[in-house]
C-alpha positions in Angstrom: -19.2 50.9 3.8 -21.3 48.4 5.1 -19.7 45.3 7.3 -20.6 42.5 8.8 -19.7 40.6 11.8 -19.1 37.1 12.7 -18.5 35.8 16.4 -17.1 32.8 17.5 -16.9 31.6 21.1 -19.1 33.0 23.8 -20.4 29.4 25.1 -17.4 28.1 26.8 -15.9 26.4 23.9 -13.3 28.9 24.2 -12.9 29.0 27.5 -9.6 28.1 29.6 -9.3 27.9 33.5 -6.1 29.9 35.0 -4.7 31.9 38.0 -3.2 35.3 37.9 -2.2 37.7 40.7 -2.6 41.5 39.7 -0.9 44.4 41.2 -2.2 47.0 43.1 -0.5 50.2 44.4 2.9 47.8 44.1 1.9 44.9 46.0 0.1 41.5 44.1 -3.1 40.7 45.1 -3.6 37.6 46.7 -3.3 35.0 44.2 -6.9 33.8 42.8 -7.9 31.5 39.4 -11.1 32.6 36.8 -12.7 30.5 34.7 -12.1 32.6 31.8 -14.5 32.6 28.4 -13.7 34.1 25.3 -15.7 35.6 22.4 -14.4 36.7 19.5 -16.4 39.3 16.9 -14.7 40.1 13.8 -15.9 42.8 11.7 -15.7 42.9 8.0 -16.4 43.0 4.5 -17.4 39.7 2.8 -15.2 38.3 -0.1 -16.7 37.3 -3.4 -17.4 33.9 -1.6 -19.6 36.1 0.5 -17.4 35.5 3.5 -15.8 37.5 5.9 -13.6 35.0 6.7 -13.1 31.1 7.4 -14.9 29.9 10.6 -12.8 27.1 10.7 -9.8 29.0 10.5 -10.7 31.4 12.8 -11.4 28.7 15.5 -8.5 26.9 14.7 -6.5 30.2 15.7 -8.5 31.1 18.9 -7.5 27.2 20.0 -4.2 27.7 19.6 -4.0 31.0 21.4 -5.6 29.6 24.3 -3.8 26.6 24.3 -1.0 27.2 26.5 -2.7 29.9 29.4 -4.9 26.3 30.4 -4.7 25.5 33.8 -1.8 27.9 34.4 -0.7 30.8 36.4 -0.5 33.8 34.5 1.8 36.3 35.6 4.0 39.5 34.3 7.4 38.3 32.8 8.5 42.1 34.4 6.7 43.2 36.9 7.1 47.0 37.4 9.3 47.8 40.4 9.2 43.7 40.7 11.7 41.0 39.6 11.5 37.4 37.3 14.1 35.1 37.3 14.4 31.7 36.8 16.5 28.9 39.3 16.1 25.1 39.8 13.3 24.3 37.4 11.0 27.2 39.4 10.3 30.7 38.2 10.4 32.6 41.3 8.6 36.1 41.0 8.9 39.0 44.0 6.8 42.8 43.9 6.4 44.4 47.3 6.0 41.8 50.4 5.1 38.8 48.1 7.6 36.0 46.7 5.9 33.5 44.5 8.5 30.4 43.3 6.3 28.4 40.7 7.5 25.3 39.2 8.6 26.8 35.4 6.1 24.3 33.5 3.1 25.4 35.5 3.8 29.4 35.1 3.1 31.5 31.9 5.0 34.9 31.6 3.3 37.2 29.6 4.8 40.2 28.1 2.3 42.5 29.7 3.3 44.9 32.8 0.2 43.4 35.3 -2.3 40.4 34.5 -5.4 41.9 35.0 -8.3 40.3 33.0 -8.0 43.7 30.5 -3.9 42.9 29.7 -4.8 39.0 29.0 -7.6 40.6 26.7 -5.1 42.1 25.2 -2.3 40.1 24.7 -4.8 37.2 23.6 -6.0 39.9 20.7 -2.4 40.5 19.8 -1.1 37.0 19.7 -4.9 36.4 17.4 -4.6 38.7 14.7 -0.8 37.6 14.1 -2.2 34.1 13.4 -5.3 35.1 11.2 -4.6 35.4 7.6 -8.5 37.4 6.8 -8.0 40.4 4.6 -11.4 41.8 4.5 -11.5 42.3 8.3 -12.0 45.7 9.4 -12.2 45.8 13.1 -11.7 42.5 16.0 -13.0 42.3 19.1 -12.4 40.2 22.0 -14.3 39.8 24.8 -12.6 38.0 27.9 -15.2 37.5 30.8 -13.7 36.1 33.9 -17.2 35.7 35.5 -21.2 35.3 34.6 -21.0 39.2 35.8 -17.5 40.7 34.7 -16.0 41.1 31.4 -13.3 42.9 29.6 -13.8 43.5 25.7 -10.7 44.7 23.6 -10.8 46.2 19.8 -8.0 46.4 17.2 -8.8 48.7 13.9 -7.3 47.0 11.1 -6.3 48.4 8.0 -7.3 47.4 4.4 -4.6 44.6 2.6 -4.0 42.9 5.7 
């Protein structure tokens, strides 16, 4: 079987800005913001229109997912051997020596156990392929680089009839 790929992104069209704290050992890390850029590379086999699947569509998805991690801080919804809770309008969030209280509008909880760049990857993959209606792909990759230098890329096998 023969497929071919198609990529979108990769030139900061998709790209969102956003702070995150990982954990390390227990403890956050001090609490930083990326410029994050995403590239997406879907592998398939064309349909008898000779695509793999709708660019448009495909972009149209991507947008969405990104939509709401925009200027946010991105942090675990349960931190492990942390707490989340919610009081007054802030989401206050405590691991090891650090308390952060953000106001809830300006916090995204993700259901991932850390936000490192390879979680967000991830999750972003996930939260894709449940929006994308593209049979004849195969295999999707993300790539999520939080620098010119540093990247994270993520692949999800997907079966034939999806």
């Amino acid at each position: 079987m023969t497929l071919t790929a198609i990529t979108v992104g990769g030139d900061g069209t998709f790209a969102f800005s956003a702070a995150h704290a990982g954990l390390h050992d227990g403890q956050f890390e001090p609490l930083h913001g990326h410029s994050f850029t995403v590239t997406l590379r879907l592998h398939g086999e064309p349909d008898e229109t000779g695509m793999v699947c709708d660019f448009s569509m495909v972009k149209a998805a991507l947008a969405a997912v990104i939509a709401p991690l925009r200027r946010r801080t991105l942090m675990p919804a349960r931190p492990p051997g942390g707490m989340c809770t919610h009081q007054d309008g802030q989401v206050i969030i405590a691991c090891g020596a650090k308390h952060y209280s953000f106001p809830a509008g300006d916090v995204v909880l993700l259901p991932v156990t850390n936000t490192t760049t390879e979680a967000i990857a991830a999750w972003l993959l996930s939260q894709l392929m449940a929006r994308l209606d593209a049979p004849g792909v195969r295999l999707a990759e993300l790539v999520l680089a939080e620098a010119a230098d540093t990247s994270v890329t993520v692949s999800a096998r997907l079966g034939a009839g999806r």
